[in-house]
C-alpha positions as CSV (number, residue, x, y, z in Angstrom):
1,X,-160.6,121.2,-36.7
2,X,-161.2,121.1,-33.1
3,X,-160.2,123.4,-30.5
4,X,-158.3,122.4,-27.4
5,X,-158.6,124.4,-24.4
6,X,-155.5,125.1,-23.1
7,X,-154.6,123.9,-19.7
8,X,-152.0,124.5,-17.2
9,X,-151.5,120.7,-16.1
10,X,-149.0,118.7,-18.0
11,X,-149.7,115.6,-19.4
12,X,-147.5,112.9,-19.2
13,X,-145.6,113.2,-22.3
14,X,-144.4,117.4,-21.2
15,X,-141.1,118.5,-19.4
16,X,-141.5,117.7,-15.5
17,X,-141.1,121.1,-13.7
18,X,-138.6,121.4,-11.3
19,X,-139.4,120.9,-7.5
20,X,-140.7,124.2,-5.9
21,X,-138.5,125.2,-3.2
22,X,-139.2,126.4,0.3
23,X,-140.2,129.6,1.4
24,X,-137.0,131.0,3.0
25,X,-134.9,130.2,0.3
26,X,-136.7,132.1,-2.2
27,X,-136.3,134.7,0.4
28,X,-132.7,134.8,0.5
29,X,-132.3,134.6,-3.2
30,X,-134.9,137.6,-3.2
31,X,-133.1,139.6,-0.6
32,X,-129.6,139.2,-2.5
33,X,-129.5,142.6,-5.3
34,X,-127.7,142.2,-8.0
35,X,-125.4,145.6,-8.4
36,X,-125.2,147.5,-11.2
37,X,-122.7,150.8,-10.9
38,X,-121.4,152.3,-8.0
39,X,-123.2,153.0,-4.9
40,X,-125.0,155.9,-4.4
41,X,-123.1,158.8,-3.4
42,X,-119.9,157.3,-4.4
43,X,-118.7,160.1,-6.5
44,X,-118.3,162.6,-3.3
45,X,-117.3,159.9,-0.9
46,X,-113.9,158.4,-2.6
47,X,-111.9,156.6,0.1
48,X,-108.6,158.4,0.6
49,X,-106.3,155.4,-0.7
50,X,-108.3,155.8,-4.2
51,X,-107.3,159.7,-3.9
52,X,-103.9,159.3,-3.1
53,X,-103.6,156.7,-6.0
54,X,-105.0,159.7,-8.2
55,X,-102.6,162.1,-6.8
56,X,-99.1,159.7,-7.8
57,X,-100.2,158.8,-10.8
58,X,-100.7,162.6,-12.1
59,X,-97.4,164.2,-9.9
60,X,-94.5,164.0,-12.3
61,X,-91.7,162.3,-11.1
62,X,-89.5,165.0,-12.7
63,X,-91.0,167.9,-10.7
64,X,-89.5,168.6,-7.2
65,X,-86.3,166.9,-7.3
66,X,-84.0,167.1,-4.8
67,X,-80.3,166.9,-6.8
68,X,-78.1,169.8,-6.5
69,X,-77.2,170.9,-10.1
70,X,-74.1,173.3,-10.4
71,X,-74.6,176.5,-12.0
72,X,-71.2,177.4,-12.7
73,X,-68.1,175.0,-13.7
74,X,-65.8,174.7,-10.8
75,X,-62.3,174.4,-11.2
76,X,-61.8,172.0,-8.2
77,X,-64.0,169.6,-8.9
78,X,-62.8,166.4,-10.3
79,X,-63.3,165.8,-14.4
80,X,-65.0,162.3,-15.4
81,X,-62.0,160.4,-16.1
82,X,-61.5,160.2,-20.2
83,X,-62.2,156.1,-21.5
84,X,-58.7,154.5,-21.2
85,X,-57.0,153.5,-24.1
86,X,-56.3,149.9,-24.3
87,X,-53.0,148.6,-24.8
88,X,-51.7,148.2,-28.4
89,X,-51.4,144.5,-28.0
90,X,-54.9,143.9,-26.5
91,X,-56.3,146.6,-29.3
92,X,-54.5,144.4,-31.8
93,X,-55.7,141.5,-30.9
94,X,-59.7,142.3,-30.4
95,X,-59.6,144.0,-33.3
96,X,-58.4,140.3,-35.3
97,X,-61.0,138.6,-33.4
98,X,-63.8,140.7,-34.7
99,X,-66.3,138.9,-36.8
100,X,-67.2,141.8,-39.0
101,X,-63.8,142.1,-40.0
102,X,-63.3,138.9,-41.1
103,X,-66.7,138.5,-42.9
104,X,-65.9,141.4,-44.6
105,X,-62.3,140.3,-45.5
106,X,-63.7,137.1,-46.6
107,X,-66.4,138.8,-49.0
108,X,-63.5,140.6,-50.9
109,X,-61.5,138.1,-51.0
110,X,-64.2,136.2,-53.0
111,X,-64.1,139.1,-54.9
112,X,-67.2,140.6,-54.0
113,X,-67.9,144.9,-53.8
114,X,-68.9,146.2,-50.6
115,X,-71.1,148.9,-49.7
116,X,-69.3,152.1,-49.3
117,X,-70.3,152.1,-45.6
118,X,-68.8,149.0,-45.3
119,X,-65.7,149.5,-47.1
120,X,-64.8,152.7,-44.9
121,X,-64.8,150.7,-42.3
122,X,-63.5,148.1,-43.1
123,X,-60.0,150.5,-44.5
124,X,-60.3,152.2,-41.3
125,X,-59.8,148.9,-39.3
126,X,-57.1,147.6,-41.5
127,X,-55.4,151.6,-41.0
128,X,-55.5,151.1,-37.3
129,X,-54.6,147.2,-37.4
130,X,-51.4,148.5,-39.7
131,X,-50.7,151.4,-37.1
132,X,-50.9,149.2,-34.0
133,X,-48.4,146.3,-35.6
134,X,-45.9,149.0,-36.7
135,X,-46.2,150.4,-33.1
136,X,-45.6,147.2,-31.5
137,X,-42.8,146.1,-34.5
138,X,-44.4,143.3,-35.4
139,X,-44.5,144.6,-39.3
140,X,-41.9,141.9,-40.0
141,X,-43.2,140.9,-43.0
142,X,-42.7,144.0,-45.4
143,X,-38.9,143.8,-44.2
144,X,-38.0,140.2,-44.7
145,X,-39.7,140.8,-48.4
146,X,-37.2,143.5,-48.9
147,X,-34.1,141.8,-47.3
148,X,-35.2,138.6,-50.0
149,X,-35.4,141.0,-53.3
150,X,-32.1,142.6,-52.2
151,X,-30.7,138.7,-52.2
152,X,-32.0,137.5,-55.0
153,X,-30.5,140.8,-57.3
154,X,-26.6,139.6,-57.2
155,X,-28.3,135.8,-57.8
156,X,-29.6,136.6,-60.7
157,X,-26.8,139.2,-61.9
158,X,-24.4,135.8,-61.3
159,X,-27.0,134.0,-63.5
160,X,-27.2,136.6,-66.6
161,X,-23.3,136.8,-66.4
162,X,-23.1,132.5,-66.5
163,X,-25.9,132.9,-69.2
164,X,-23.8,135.1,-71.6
165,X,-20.8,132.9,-71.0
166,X,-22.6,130.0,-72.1
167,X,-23.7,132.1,-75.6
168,X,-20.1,133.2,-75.9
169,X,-19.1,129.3,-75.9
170,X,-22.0,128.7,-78.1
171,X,-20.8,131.0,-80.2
172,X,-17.1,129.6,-80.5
């Protein structure tokens, strides 16, 4: 085998190299340092915005503050006012629009057991429906049942006593 000396011109089948360029711009990519770190002497020469940053970010906002806070309870001053209650009617009637409630009175209808959470609830809502509807008189219902059995008793007395009529003519 025969050894070629190696040369540094290309023959015409190699990469072309790229065109050399000038002087000065060699210069300027030369003079241009790529930084790594911080400067030198950075560490003892902070600016003063970059300290002040330091200083908020480690102050807590709790410390310091300015709000009086009463020590003792004083007799004058004025009590948060209680929640009001809301008016029977308008209690009533957010507490039939709720969706829980209805789910859940749906569910047992269907005949379904609810979780004992649920079910407290759900008694406890129906206890205070019952409570604002007798309070507002609106419980209707329970006495138009009562005023019906109390009609129908002498109808069907009248119809027994016609019934044992009819077996007494039977009987003739």
């Amino acid at each position: 085998m025969t050894r070629i000396k190696k040369s540094r011109k290309l023959n015409a089948n190699g990469p072309a190299r790229p065109a050399r360029e000038k002087a000065s711009a060699r210069a300027k990519l030369a003079s241009k340092k790529v930084g790594k770190g911080q400067a030198s002497g950075s560490r003892h020469s902070q600016s003063k915005a970059a300290l002040a940053k330091q200083e908020q970010a480690a102050k807590d906002p709790r410390l310091g503050s300015k709000t009086p806070i009463a020590l003792f309870v004083d007799a004058n001053a004025p009590a948060k006012p209680a929640p009001q209650a809301l008016a029977p009617d308008v209690e009533l009637a957010k507490l039939e629009a709720d969706p829980r409630l209805n789910t859940l009175l749906e569910r047992t209808e269907a005949g379904e057991t609810l979780k004992p959470k649920d079910q407290q609830w759900l008694d406890a809502t129906l206890d205070r429906i019952a409570d604002l509807m007798h309070e507002l008189g609106l419980d209707v219902e329970e006495d138009e049942f009562e005023q019906e059995d109390d009609a129908e008793e002498p109808d069907l007395m009248s119809r027994f006593e016609q019934g044992a009529d009819l077996l007494d003519q039977y009987k003739d």
